[in-house]
N, C-alpha and C positions, 0 to 999 in steps of 0.2 A: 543452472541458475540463469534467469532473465534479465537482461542490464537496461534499465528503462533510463534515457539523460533526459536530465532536468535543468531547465535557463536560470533558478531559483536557486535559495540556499537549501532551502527545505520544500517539500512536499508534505499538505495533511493527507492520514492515511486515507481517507474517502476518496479523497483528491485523486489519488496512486489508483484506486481502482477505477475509477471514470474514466482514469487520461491514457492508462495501459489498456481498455477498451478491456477489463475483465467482468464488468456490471455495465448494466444497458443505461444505468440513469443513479442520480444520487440518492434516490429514494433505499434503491435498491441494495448502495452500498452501503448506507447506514442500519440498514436490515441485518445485512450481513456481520460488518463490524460486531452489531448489539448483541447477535446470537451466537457469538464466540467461535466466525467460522477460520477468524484471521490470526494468525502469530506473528509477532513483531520477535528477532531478536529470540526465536524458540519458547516465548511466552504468549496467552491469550491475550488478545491485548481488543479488550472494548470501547476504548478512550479514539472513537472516529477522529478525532481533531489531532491525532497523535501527529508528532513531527516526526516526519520520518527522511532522516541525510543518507548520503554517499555513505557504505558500508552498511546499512541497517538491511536486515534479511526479513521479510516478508515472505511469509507460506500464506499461501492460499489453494483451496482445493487441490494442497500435493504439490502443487510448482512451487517454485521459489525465485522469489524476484530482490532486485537490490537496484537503486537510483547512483545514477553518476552524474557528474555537470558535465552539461551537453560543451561541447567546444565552440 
């Protein structure tokens, strides 16, 4: 699992793909989101605007990623 820290409480999940540089643009990652490429938390999850905190597990294509506050 990937630890990506965040200055924020939260991250939206489009957000999380643009800033981890896993989609080239937000177009792309609302693409993705919609077509139920993402798991929030072992569930589909197509809600882009999703909040996603410290602990919350994102899969995407196989990896698995989770946000921390940056220090």
């Amino acid at each position: 699992m990937k630890t990506i820290p965040i200055h924020t409480e939260f991250i939206k999940l489009q957000d999380l793909l643009k800033f981890a540089n896993l989609v080239e643009s937000g177009g792309q990652a609302k693409e993705c989101v919609q077509a139920g490429e993402v798991s929030v938390n072992g569930e589909v999850c197509l809600m882009r605007g999703k909040k996603i905190r410290p602990g919350d597990d994102v899969c995407f294509r196989g990896e698995h990623y989770t946000v921390s506050y940056a220090d």
